[in-house]
C-alpha positions as CSV (number, residue, x, y, z in Angstrom):
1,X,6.0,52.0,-2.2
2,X,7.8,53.3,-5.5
3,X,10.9,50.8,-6.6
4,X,12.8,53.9,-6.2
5,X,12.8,54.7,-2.5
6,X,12.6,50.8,-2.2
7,X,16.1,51.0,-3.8
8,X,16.9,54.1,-1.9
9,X,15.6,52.5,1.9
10,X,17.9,49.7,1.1
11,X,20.5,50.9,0.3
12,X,20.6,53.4,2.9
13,X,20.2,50.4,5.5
14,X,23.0,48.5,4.1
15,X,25.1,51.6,4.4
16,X,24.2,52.3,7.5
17,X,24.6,48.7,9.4
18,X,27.9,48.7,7.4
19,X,29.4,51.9,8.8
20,X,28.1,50.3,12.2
21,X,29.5,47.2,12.2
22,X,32.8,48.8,10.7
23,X,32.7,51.3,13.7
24,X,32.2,48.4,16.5
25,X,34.7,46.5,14.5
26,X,37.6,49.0,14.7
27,X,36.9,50.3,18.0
28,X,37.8,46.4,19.5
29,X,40.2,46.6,17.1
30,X,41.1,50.1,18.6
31,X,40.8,48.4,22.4
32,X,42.4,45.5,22.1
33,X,45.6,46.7,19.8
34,X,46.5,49.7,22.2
35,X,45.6,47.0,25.5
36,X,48.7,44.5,23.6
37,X,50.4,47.8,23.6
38,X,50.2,48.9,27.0
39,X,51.5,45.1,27.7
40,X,54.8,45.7,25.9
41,X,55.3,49.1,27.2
42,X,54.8,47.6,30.9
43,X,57.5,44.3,29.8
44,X,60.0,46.7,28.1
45,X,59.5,48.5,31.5
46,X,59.8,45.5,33.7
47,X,63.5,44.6,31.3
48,X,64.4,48.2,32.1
49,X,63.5,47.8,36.1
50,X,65.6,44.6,36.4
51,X,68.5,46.3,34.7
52,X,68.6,48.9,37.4
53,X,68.3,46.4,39.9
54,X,70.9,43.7,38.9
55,X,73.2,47.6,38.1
56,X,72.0,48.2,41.7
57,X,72.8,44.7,43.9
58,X,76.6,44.8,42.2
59,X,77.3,48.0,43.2
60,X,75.7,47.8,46.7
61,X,75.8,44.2,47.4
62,X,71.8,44.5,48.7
63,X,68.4,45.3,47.6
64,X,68.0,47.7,50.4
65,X,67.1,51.2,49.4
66,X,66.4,50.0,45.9
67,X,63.1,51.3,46.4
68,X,63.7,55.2,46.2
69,X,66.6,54.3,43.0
70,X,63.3,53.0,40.9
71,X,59.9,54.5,43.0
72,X,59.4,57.3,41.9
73,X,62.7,59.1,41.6
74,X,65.0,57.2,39.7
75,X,65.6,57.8,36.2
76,X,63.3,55.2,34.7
77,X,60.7,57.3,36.3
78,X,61.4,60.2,35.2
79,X,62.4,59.3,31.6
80,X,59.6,56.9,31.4
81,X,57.1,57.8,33.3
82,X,54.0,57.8,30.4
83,X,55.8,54.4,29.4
84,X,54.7,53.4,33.6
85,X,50.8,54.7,33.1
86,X,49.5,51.2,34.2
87,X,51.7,51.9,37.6
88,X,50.8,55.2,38.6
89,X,46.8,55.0,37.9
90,X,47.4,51.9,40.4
91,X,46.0,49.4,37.5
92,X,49.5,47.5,38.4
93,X,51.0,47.0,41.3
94,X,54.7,45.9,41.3
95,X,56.8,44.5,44.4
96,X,60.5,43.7,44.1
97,X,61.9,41.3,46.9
98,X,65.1,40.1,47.9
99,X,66.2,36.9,48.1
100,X,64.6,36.0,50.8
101,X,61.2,36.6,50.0
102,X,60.3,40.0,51.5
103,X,59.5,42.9,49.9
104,X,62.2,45.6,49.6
105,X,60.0,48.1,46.7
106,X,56.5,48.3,45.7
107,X,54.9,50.8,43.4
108,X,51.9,51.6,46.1
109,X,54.8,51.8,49.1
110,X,53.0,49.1,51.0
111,X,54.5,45.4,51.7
112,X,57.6,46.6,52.1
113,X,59.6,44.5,54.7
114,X,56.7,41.5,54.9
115,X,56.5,38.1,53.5
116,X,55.9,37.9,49.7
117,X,54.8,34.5,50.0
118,X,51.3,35.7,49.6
119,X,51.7,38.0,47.0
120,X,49.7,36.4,43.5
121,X,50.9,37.5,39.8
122,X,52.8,37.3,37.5
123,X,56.7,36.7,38.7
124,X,60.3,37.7,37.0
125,X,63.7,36.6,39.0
126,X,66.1,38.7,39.1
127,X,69.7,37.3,38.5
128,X,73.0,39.0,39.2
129,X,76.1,36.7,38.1
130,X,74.4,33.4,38.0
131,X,72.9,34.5,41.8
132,X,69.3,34.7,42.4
133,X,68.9,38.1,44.1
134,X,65.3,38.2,44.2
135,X,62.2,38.7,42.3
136,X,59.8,41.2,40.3
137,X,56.1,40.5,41.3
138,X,53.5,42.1,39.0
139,X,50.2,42.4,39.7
140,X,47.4,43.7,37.3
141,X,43.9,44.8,39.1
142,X,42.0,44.9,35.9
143,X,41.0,48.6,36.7
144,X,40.4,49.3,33.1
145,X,41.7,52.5,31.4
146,X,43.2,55.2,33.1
147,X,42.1,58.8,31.8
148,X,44.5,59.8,29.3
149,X,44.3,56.3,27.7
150,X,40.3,56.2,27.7
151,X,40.9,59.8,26.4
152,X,43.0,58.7,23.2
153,X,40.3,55.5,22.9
154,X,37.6,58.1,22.5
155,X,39.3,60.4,20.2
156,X,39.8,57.4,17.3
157,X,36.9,56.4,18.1
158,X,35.2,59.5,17.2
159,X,37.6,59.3,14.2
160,X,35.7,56.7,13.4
161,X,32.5,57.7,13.8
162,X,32.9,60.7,11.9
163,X,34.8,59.1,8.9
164,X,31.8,56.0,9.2
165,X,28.9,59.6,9.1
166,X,30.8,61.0,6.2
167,X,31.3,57.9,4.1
168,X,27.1,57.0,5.3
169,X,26.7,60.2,3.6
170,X,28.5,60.0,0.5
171,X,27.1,56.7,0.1
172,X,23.2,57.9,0.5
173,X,24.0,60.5,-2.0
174,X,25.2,58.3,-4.3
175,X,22.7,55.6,-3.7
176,X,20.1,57.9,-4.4
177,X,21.6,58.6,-8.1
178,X,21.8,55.2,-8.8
179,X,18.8,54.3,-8.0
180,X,17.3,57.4,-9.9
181,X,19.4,56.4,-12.8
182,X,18.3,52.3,-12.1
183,X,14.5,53.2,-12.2
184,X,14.5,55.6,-15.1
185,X,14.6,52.9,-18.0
186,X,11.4,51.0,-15.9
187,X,9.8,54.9,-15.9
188,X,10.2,55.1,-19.4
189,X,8.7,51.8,-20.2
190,X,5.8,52.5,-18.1
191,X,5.2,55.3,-20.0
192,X,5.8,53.7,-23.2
193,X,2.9,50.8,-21.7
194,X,0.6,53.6,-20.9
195,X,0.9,54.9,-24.5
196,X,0.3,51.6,-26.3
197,X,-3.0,51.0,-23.3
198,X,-4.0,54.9,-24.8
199,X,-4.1,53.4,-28.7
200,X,-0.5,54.8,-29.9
201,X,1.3,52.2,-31.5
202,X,4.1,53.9,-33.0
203,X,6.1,53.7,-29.3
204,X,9.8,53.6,-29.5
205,X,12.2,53.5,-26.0
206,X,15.8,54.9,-26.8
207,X,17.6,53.5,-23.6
208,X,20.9,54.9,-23.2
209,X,22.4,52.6,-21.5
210,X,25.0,49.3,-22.3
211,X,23.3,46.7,-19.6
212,X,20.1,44.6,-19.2
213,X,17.6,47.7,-19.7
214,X,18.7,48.4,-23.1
215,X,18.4,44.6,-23.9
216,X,15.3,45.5,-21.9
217,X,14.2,48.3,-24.2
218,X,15.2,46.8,-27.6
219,X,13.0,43.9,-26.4
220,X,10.2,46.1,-26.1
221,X,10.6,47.8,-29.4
222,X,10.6,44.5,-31.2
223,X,7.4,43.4,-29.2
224,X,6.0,46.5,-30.2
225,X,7.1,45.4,-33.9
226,X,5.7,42.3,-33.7
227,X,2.2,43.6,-31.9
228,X,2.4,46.1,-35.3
229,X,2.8,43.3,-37.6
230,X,0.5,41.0,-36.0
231,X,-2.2,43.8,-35.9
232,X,-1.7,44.4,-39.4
233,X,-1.8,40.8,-40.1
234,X,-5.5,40.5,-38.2
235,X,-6.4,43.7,-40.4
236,X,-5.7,41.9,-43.7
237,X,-6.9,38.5,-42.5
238,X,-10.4,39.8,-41.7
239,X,-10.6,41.4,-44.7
240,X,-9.3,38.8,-46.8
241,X,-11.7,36.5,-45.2
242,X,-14.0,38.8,-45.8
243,X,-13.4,39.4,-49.2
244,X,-13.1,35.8,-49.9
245,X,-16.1,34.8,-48.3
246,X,-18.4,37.5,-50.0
247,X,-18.2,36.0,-53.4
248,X,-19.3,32.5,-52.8
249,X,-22.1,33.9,-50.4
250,X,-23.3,36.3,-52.8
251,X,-23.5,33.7,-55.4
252,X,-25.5,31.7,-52.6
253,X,-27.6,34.3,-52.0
254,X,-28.5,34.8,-55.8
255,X,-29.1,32.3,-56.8
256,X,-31.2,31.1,-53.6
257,X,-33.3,33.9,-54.1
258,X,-33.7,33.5,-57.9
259,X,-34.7,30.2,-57.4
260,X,-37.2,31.8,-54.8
261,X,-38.8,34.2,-57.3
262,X,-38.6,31.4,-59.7
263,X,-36.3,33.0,-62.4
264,X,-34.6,30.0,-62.0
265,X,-35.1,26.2,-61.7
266,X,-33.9,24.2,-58.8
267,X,-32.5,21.7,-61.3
268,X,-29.2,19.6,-60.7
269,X,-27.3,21.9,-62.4
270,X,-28.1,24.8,-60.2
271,X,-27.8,22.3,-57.5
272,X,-24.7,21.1,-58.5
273,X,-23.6,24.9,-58.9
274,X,-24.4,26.2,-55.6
275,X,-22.5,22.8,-53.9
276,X,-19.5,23.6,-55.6
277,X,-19.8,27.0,-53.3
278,X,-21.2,25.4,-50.4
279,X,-17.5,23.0,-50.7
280,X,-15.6,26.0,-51.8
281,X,-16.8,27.7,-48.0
282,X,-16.1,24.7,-45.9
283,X,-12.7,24.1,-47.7
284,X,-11.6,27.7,-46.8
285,X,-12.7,27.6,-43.1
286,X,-11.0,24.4,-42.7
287,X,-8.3,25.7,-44.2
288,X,-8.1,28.3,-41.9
289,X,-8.6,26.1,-39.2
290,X,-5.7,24.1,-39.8
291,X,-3.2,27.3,-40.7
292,X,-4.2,28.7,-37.0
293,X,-3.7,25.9,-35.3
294,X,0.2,25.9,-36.7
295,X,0.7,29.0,-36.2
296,X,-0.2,28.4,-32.2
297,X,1.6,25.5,-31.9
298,X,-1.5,23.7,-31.7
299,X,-1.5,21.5,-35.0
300,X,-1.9,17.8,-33.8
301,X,1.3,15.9,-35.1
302,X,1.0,11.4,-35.1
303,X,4.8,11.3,-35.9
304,X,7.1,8.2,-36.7
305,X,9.3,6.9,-38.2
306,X,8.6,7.5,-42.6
307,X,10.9,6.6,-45.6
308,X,10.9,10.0,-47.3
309,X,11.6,8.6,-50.7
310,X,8.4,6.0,-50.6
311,X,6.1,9.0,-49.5
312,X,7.3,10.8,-52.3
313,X,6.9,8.4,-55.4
314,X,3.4,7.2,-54.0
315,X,2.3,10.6,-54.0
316,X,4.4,11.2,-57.7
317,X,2.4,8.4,-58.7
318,X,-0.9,10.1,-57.7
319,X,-0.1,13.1,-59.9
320,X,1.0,11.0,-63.2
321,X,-2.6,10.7,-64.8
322,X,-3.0,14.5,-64.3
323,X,0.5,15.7,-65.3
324,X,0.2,13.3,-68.5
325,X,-3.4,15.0,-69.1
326,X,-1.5,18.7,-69.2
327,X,1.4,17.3,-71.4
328,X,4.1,18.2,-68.2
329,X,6.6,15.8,-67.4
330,X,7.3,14.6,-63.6
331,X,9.8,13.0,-62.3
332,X,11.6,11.7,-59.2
333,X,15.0,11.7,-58.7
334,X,15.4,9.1,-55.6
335,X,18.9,9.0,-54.0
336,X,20.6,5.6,-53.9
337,X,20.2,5.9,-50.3
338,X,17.2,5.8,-48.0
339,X,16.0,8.9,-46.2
340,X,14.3,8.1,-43.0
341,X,12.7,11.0,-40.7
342,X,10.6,10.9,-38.1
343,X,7.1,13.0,-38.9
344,X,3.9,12.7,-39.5
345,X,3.0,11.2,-43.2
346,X,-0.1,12.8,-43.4
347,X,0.6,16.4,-43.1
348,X,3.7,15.9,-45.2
349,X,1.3,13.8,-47.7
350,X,-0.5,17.8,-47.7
351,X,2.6,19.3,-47.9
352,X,4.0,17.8,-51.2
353,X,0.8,17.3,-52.8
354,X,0.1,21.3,-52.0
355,X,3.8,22.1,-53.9
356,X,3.4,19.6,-56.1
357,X,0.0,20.6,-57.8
358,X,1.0,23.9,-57.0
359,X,4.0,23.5,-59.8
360,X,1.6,21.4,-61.9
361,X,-0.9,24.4,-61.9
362,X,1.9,26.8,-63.1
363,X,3.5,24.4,-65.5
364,X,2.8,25.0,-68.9
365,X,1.9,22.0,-71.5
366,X,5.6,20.1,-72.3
367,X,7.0,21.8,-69.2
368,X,8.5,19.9,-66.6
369,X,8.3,19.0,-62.3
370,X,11.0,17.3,-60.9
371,X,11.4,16.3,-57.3
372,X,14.7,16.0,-55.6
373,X,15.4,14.8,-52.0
374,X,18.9,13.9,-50.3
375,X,20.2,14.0,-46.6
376,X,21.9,17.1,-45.5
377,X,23.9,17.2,-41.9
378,X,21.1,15.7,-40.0
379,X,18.1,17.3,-42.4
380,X,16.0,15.8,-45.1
381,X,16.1,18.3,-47.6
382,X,13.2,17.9,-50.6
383,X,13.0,20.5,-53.6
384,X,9.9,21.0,-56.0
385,X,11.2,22.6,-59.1
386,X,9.1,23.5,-61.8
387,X,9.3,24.9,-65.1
388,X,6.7,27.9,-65.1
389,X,7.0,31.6,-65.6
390,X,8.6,31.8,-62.0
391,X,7.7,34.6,-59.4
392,X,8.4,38.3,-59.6
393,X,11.2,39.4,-57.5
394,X,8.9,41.4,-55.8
395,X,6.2,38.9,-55.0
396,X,8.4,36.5,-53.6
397,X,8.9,37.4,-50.0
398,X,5.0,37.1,-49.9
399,X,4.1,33.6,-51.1
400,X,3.8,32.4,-47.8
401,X,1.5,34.9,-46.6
402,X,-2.2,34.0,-46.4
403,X,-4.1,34.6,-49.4
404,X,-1.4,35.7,-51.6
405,X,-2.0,35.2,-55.3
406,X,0.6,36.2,-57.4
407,X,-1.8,36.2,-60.2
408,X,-4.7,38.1,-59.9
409,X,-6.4,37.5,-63.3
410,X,-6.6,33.9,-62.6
411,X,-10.2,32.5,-62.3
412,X,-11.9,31.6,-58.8
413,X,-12.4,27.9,-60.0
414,X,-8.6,27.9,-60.9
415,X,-6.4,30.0,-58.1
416,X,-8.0,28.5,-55.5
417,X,-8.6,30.0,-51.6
418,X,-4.5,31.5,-51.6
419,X,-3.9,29.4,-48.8
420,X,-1.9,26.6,-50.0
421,X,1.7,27.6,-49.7
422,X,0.7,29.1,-45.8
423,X,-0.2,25.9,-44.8
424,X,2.5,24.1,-45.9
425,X,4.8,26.8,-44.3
426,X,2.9,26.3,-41.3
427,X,2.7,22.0,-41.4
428,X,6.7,21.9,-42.2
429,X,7.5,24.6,-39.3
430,X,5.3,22.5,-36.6
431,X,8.1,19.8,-37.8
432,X,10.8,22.0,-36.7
433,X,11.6,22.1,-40.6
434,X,12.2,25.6,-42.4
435,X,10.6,25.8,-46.4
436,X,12.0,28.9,-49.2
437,X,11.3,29.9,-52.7
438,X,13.9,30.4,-55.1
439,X,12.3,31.6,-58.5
440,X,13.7,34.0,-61.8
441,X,11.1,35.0,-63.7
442,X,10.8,32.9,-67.0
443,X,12.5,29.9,-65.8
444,X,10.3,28.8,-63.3
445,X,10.5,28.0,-59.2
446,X,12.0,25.8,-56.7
447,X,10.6,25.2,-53.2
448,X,12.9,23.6,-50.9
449,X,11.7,21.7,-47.5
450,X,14.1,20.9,-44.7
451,X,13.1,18.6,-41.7
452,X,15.1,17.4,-39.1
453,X,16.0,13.4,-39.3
454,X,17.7,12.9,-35.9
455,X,16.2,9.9,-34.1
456,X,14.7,8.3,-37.0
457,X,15.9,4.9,-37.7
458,X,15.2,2.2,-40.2
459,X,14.9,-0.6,-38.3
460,X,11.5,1.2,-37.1
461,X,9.5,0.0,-40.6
C-alpha cells in the first residue's frame, strides 16, 4: 500500500470516528440539556399551580372544586399547556390534597377523594397565611419522551448528523490534498533515486516547500554533491595511483629484464638501484594505507597526555644536521609556558617531521624555518613557517589533496609520492584538530595545526 492512500485511509478514519464521537457526544448533550429543561418548565409550572391554589383556598376558604380551576380548564392550562407536556402524555402524574391528606385534583382524574397516604414522589406544601392547606404530589413514571419532544430530539440530531457528513466530507477532500501535496517531495526523491540507480549523476530536487522536505531535499542535493566529488576523487586516485605506480614498475621491469638478456650486470649498483624502487613502492602503498584509514575514521590513535614543546625541540633537534647541511636556519620559539595536549606522539612526531622537512625541502640555502606554538582558548595551536617561494594562489586550496605537487618539474628522487601534506591533514583531523596554509608567493608559507588540549594535565608526566 502506497504512503499516499495510507495517509489518505487515516485520515479519513480519524475524521470519521471524530464526527461520530462528536455526534454521540451532542446528542446526550442534546438529551440530557432539553430533559433539565423539561424539569424547569414542570417546577415553574408547579410555582404557577400553587399560586392558583393558595389565590383559590382565600377566596373560597376550601380546596374543593380546585380541580376543574387547574385540570384542564383553568388558565394555566390553557396558557401553558406545551409548558404541562410531561402532564398530558401521562409521563407525570400530579395530585393536590387538602389538609387532610385526601386528594381533591389529580392530572389523570383518579384518587380524587381517597387517602394520599400512599401516594410516593416528590411533595410541595401548600401554604396560605402561615396555614398548611395541603399539598402538591408529583409523580414522574419515567415514560420517556412524548412525541413532539422525541420529534425535536430527532430533528437536532439529524442537524447533527448532517453538519458531522458535511464537515466528514470537507475534511476527506482536504485530507486527500494534503496528503497528495505530503507525498509529492518523497515522489520526487524516488525519482531522483531511480535516476542516480540509472547512471545520471547530475540529479537536482527543487522542493518548494519551507518544512522538513526541503531540508529533506537540500540534503539530498548535497549527498549527491558529495557522491560527485567522492566519485571524482576515486577517478583521480586510481589514476594517480596508477600513474605513480607505473614509473617505478616499469623501471623494475627494465631493468629485470635487461639483466635477463644480459645487457646489464646484476651488480650492487643495479641492486641497489632497483631497491631504491622496490622502497619507493612499499612507501607509497603504506602511505596510502595510513591516509585511508583517516579518512574512515579508522586510524589507530595510543593518546596521552604530551608536552607539545618537548615533542617539538626533540624533533627540531632531529632536523639541525640537515638544515645546517642546506645553509637554512631553524628555530624554535618555545612559549614560557608549557603546552600539554592529550594525543598520540607518534602520529604528531609524522605530522611535524612531514611539515617540517616539507619547509626544509622548499627552503632555499640561508633561508629560514621557524616553529611557533602557544595555547589558544582550549587549542594548541603550532605554525611551520618557512621562507621559500610560497604557493600560487591558485594551488593552494589543493595542497592537501592526494598527490598534489605544486612543482611538476621537480625530480622523482626529490618530490616525493605527493602524499605528505594528506596525511598530515588526515593524522591532525583524527585528533579533532583542523591544519591551513597561508602562503604569498615569494615570501614563503605558513602551516598552522590546531588540536584540542581539554583534559590534558600536567601532573600526567
Amino acid at each position: 500500500m502506497k504512503l499516499h492512500t495510507k495517509l489518505f485511509l487515516s485520515f479519513t478514519i480519524v475524521i470519521i470516528l471524530m464526527a461520530l464521537f462528536q455526534s454521540l457526544f451532542i446528542q446526550n448533550r442534546v438529551e440530557n440539556n432539553f430533559g433539565r429543561y423539561l424539569d424547569k418548565n414542570l417546577n415553574d409550572s408547579i410555582e404557577l399551580m400553587k399560586e392558583k391554589i393558595v389565590d383559590y383556598y382565600k377566596v373560597t376558604g376550601t380546596l374543593e372544586g380546585i380541580e376543574k380551576e387547574i385540570f384542564p380548564y383553568s388558565d394555566l392550562w390553557k396558557q401553558g399547556r406545551r409548558r404541562m407536556q410531561g402532564i398530558e402524555s401521562g409521563r407525570v402524574e400530579i395530585f393536590v390534597t387538602n389538609a387532610e391528606q385526601l386528594v381533591v385534583a389529580s392530572s389523570t382524574g383518579l384518587e380524587i377523594g381517597k387517602s394520599a397516604e400512599n401516594l410516593n414522589g416528590f411533595k410541595e406544601l401548600i401554604y396560605a397565611d402561615g396555614e398548611k392547606i395541603g399539598e402538591i404530589i408529583v409523580q414522574k413514571n419515567n415514560l420517556g419522551f412524548i412525541d413532539v419532544e422525541k420529534q425535536f430530539i430527532r430533528s437536532s440530531n439529524l442537524a447533527v448528523i448532517i453538519s458531522g457528513l458535511l464537515a466528514a466530507i470537507t475534511a476527506v477532500g482536504i485530507s486527500i490534498f494534503i496528503s497528495k501535496k505530503m507525498v509529492k517531495p518523497l515522489n520526487q526523491l524516488m525519482k531522483g533515486i531511480e535516476k542516480i540507480i540509472q547512471g545520471e549523476r547530475n540529479v537536482r530536487l527543487h522542493i518548494d516547500s519551507r518544512d522538513e522536505f526541503s531540508e529533506l531535499g537540500e540534503a539530498f542535493n548535497k549527498m549527491l554533491e558529495k557522491l560527485n566529488k567522492n566519485e571524482q576523487i576515486r577517478k583521480n586516485l586510481v589514476l594517480d595511483v596508477a600513474h605513480e605506480l607505473r614509473t617505478p614498475l616499469a623501471i623494475l621491469q627494465g631493468k629485470l629484464e635487461s639483466i635477463q638478456e644480459g645487457a646489464i650486470k646484476a651488480d650492487e649498483k643495479t641492486i641497489l638501484e632497483l631497491s631504491d624502487e622496490v622502497y619507493r613502492l612499499n612507501r607509497l602503498v603504506n602511505d596510502l594505507q595510513q591516509l585511508s584509514l583517516a579518512e574512515a575514521g579508522e586510524l589507530p590513535l595510543h593518546k596521552r597526555a604530551t608536552d607539545i614543546n618537548e615533542l617539538i625541540k626533540r624533533i627540531c633537534g632531529n632536523f639541525q644536521g640537515l638544515a645546517e647541511e642546506k645553509g637554512i636556519s631553524i628555530e624554535f620559539k618555545e612559549p614560557s609556558v608549557s603546552i600539554v595536549a592529550v594525543l598520540d606522539p607518534d602520529r604528531m612526531t609524522e605530522v611535524l617531521v612531514n611539515l617540517i622537512g616539507n619547509a626544509l625541502k622548499w627552503t632555499p640555502p640561508s633561508g629560514k624555518v621557524t616553529i611557533t606554538a602557544e595555547k589558544e582558548k582550549g587549542m594548541a595551536k603550532i605554525a611551520v613557517s618557512d621562507t621559500g617561494p610560497g604557493i600560487k594562489k591558485e594551488h593552494l586550496e589543493f595542497i592537501f589533496d592526494r598527490f598534489f605537487k605544486a612543482d611538476k618539474s621537480r625530480k622523482r628522487e626529490d618530490a616525493g609520492t605527493g602524499l605528505g601534506l594528506s596525511i598530515a591533514k588526515g593524522f591532525v583531523e583524527a585528533h579533532g584538530g583542523t591544519i591551513q596554509a597561508e602562503s604569498e608567493e615569494g615570501k614563503g608559507t605558513t602551516l598552522t595545526i590546531m588540536i584540542p588540549t581539554e583534559g590534558a594535565s600536567s601532573s600526567t608526566f
